[in-house]
N, C-alpha and C positions, 0 to 999 in steps of 0.2 A: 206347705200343702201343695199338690199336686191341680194341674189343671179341671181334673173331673171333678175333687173337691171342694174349690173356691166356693163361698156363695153365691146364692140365686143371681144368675144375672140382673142388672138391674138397666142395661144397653142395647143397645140392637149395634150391631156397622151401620144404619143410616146415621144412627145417631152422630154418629164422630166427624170429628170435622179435617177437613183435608184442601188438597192442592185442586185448582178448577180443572173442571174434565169436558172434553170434547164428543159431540156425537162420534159413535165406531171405536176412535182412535185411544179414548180415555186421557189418560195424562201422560201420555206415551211421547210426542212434541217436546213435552217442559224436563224431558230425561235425556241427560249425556252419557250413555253407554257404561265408557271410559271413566267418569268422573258419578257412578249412580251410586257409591256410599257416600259422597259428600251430599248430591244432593236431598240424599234421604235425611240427614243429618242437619241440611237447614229446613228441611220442611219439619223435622221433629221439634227444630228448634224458636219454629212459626205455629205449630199447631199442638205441640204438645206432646207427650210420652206415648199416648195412643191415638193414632189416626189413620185415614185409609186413602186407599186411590184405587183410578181402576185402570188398566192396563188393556188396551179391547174386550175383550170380554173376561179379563181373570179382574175380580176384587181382592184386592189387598190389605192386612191389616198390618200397621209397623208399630212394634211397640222398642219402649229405650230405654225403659227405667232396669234398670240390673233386678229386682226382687222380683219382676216377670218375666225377666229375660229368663232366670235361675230357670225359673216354673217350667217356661215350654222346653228346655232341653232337656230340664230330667225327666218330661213326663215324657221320652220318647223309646220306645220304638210303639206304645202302647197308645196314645191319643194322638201324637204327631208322627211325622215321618219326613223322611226327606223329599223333595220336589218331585210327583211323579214324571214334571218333563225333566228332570235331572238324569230318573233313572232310562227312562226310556233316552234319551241323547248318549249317554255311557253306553248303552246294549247298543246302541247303535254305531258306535264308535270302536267297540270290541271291550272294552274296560269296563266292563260293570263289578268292581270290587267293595269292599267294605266301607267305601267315602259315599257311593253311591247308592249303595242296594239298601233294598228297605225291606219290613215282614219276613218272611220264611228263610228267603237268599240273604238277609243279613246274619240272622241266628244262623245259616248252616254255617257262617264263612266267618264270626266274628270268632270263635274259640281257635279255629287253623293259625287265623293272623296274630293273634294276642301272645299265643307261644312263644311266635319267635321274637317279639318286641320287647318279651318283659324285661326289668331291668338284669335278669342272670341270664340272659343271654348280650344283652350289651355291654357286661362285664367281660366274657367270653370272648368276645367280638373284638375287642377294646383291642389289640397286639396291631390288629390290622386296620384301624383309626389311626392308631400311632403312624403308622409307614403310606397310609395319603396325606395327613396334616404334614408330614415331614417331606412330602413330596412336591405339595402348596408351600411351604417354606420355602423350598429351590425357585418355584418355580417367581414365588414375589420376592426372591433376593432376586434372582436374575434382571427383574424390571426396575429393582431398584438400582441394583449396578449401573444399569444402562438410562436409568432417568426416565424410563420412557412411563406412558401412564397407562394406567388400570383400570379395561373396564368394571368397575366392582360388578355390578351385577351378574355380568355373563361370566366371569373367573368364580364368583361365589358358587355360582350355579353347575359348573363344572365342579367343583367340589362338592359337593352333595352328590349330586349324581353318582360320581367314582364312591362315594364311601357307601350311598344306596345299593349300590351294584357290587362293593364289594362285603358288606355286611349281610343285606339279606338274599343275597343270589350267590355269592363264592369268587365273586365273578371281577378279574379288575381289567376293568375297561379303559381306565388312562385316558381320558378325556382332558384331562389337566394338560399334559403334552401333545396331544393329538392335535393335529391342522383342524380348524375350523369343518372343513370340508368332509372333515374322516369321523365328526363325532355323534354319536348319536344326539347328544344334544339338542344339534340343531333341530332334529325332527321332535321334540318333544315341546322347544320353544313356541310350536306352531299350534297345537292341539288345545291349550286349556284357554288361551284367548278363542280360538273359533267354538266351543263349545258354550262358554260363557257368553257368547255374542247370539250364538245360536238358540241359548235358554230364554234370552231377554226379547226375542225378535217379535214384531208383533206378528208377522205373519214369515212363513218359513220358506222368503225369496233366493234362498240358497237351493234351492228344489225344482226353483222353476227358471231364474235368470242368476248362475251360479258367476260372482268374479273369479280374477285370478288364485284369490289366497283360498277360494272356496276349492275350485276345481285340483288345487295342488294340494288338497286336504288325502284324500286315497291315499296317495303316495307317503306321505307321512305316516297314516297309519301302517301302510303297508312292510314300510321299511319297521317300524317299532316291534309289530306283530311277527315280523320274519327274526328278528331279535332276541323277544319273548321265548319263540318256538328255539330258540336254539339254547337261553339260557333252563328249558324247563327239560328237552332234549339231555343237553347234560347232568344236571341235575339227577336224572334219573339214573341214566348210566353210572353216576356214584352209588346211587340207593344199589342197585343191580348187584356191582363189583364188591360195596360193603353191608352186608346187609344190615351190622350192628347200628348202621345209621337209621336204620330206621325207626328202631328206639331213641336214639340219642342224634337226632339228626344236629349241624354246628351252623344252619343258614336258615334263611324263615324258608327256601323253595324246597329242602330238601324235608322241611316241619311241612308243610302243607302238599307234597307230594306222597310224604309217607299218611297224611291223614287220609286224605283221597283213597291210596290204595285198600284201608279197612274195610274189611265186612259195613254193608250197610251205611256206608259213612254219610251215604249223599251227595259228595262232594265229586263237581263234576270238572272234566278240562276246561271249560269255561271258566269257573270261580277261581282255579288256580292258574292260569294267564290275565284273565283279569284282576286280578289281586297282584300279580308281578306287572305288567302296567300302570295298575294303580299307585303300587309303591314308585315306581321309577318316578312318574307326574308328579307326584303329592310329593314325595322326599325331595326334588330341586326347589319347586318353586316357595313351598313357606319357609323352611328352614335358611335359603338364598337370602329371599329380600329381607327376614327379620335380622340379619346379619348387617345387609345391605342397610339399611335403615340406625343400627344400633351404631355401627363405626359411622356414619355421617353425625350421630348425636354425640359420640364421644368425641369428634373435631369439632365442635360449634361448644363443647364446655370442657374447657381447661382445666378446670379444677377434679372431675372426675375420668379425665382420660388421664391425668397425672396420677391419683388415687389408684386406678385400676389398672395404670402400667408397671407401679410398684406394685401390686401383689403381684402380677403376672412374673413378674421378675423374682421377689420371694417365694415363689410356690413349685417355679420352675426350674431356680436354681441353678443358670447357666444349658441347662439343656433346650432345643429347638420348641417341644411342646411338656403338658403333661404325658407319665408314663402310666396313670393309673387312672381307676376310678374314684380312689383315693385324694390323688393329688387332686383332679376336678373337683371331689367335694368340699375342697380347702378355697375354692374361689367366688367367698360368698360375695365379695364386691359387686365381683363380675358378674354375677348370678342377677345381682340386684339392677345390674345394668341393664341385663335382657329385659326383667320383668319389667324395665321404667320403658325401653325400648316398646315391648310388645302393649303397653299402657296407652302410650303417646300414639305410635303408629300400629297398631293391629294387622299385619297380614288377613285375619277373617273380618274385617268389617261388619260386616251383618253375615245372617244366617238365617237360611230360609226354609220353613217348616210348613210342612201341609198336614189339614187336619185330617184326619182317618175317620173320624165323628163329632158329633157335637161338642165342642166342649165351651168353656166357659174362662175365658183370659181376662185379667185386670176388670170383673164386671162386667165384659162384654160377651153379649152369645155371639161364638162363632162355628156355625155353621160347616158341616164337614166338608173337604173339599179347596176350602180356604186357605190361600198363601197365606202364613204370619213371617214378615221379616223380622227380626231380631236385630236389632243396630247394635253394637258391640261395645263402641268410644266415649256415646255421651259419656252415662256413667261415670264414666273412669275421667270425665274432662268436667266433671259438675265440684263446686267448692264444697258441696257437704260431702264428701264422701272422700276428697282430697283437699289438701293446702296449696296455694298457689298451685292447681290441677295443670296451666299449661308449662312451669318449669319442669327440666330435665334434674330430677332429683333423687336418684339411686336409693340416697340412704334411706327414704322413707318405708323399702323394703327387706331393710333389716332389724333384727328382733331389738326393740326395748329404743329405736328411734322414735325420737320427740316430733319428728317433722313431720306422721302424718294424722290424717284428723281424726283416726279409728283406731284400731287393732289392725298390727299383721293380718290379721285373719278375717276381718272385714273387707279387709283391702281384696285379698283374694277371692272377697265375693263380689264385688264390684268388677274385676277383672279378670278374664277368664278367657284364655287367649288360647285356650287346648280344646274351648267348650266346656260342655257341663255335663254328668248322668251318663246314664249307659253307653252314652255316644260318643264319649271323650276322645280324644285323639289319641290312638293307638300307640302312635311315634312320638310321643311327647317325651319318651326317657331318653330316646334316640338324638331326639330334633334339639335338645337340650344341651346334651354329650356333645353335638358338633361346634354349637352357637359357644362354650366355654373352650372348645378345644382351641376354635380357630381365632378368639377373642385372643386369647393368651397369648397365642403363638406368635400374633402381629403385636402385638404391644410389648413384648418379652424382646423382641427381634428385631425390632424396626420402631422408625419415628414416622409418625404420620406428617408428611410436609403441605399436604392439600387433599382435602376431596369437593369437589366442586362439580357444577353441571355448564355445559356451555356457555350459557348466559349469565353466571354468576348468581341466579337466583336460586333461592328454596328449590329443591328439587320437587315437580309437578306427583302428583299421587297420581296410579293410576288401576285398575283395578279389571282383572282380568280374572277370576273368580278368588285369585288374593289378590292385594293390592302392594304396588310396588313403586319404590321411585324412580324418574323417568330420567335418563342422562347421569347418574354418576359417575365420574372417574376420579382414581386414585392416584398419587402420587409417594414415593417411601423412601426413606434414608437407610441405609443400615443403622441399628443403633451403636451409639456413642461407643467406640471400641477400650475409653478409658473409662467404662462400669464394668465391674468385674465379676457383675452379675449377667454379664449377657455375651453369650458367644454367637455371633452371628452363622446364618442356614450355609 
């Protein structure tokens, strides 16, 4: 059932019980930025599946049980919506694309983007996936030759970007090779942590006593949007030269340039620059860390980084990656790795929904207007709904395993790492295709000899509107040259 359908509330938000709140400031003191999905997480796990706080003047309502979680994202774009200061910081920032927009500008702009992401165009696509994962190949033979180590996160992240740029733009940017200094990268590194600092701020002292990373924020946009204008710039001049693209465009910029130009479309230069920024943000930073995160899980358990480097080895068959979409759907191990991966550590943490009008969550009236966060992990970290919830255990999601406490298909309602409802995550066939390409490719290729963070501990969570872990580095063998199943990059 949907949020307007629930029954009659039977709650008010005073009712619910929460974390102590200070005159002005609310609970604003007892929150670490950096670390606010964990502590939302022990306060759920102090007060319960529904409880509030207040933030100076915004009240918040966080719920955690997965069957409410389900509720408010499908009931969206209709009784919730995304964070009006979400969207307002996006238009402010020049990127108000389909992560961000809500009401009217989400409907003009969600059918432009959906074209290009579905999965027959990422089959499409797939020739020029092959020659960047093959290009990440050279470039971690090369550090393995040479011993030297891997920052994983920022190399993950360089690959995504390249395959973002050249999948839905045309466009290959070679960031994988490119000097630190020459990549657009770095300017993108900067944007989604000062945004997300910026959404959470109690008061908006970047406006009035701006620091260093504040006052160097222009520039970043400036250099991204002079980027944008030259990949939408060309893009055109293809449309122009061919015009049969414009029926059959082969990139999401040249699908959302030809929609723009129709009759009536509505579709303005803002939706399609900001939707080409938004893909460039969105495409490095989730698909990077759930990467990041899944190779740290697959070195801490030996029994399934051995399991998933034989198939990667049988499926691949002596060549660098898969050459299909084909071969990926043959890697259900691996498959099952991400979902244990995206299970255990979530890139979306929570998710934060505003109500449009009144509605009615888990029994409680809430009030239009009102933050509801959505926590993402309990769920998926509670014993009734998993077996040993905090082991790393792949198999539980494949079909007709014993190990977990449900159904397949309970399971994935429990966890939901794309979102839920109309609002799903666009690049989920996308973000998928990479997270298998680039899994294989290293396990097929190479032995993993360490991944570790400075201090030798757990690597710190840290959460920048996804969360990511802090200090990973890699270290790689070539593989064993006497399996005759592996020819090294």
């Amino acid at each position: 059932m949907d949020a307007t359908t629930q029954p009659v509330a039977n709650r008010t938000i005073a009712d619910l019980p929460g974390p102590p709140s200070l005159p002005i400031v609310g609970s604003a003191l007892q929150m670490d930025r950096n670390r606010m999905h964990a502590g939302l997480e022990q306060w759920a796990a102090r007060y319960g599946e529904a409880y509030t706080f207040k933030l100076v003047s915004l009240r918040v309502v966080v719920v955690s049980n997965p069957e409410v979680v389900a509720t408010v994202l499908r009931d969206r774009p209709d009784t919730f919506r995304r964070s009006s200061r979400l969207e307002q910081l996006s238009r402010e920032f020049g990127f108000l694309g389909l992560f961000s927009a809500s009401g009217e500008t989400w409907r003009r702009q969600r059918p432009m983007v959906l074209a290009g992401l579905d999965p027959t165009h990422i089959k499409a696509f797939f020739p020029t996936l092959i020659e960047v994962t093959e290009r990440f190949a050279r470039h971690w033979g090369r550090a393995a030759a040479a011993g030297t180590a891997i920052d994983l996160q920022a190399d993950l992240m360089r690959y995504t970007v390249d395959v973002t740029a050249a999948l839905a733009f045309g466009e290959d940017i070679n960031t994988i090779d490119a000097q630190q200094d020459q990549a657009i990268q770095q300017h993108l590194n900067h944007i989604l942590p000062a945004l997300f600092k910026r959404m959470f701020a109690p008061f908006p002292v970047w406006k009035y006593f701006p620091n260093k990373e504040d006052r160097a924020i222009p520039g970043h946009l400036q250099a991204l949007q002079s980027a944008v204008r030259g990949f939408i710039a060309r893009a055109a001049r293809q449309l122009d030269e061919q015009p049969a693209l414009r029926e059959r465009p082969v990139n999401l910029i040249q699908a959302m340039l030809a929609a723009r130009d129709r009759d009536n479309s509505g579709i303005s230069e803002g939706d399609v620059s900001g939707n080409v920024l938004t893909m460039l943000l969105a495409g490095e930073d989730t698909t990077a860390n759930t990467l990041a995160w899944l190779i740290w899980l697959l070195q801490r358990n030996p029994d399934a980084l051995r399991r998933a480097s034989e198939e990667a080895k049988a499926v691949l068959g002596g060549r660098t990656c898969a050459r299909s979409i084909d071969e990926l759907a043959r890697l259900d191990y691996i498959e099952a790795c991400a979902y244990e991966a995206m299970r255990l550590k979530p890139v979306a943490p929570l998710i934060g929904c505003e109500a449009r009008k009144d509605a009615v969550v888990a029994g409680i009236e809430v009030p239009a207007g009102t933050l509801v966060i959505c926590l993402m992990r309990p769920g998926a970290l509670d014993a009734k709904n998993f077996e040993a919830p905090l082991q790393f255990d792949p198999q539980r999601w494949l079909e007709g395993a014993g190990a977990a406490a449900h159904s397949l298909g309970s399971s994935k309602r429990v966890v939901m790492p794309f979102g839920a409802g109309p609002r799903i995550c666009p690049g989920r066939y996308l973000a998928l295709a990479e997270i298998k390409m680039v899994a294989a490719m290293l396990l097929a290729n190479f032995e993993i000899a360490e991944v570790s963070t400075p201090d030798g501990e757990e690597p710190q969570e840290r959460l920048a509107l996804t969360m990511y872990p802090v200090g990973l580095s890699m270290r790689l063998r070539a593989a064993s040259s006497d399996d005759p199943a592996v020819t090294p990059p």
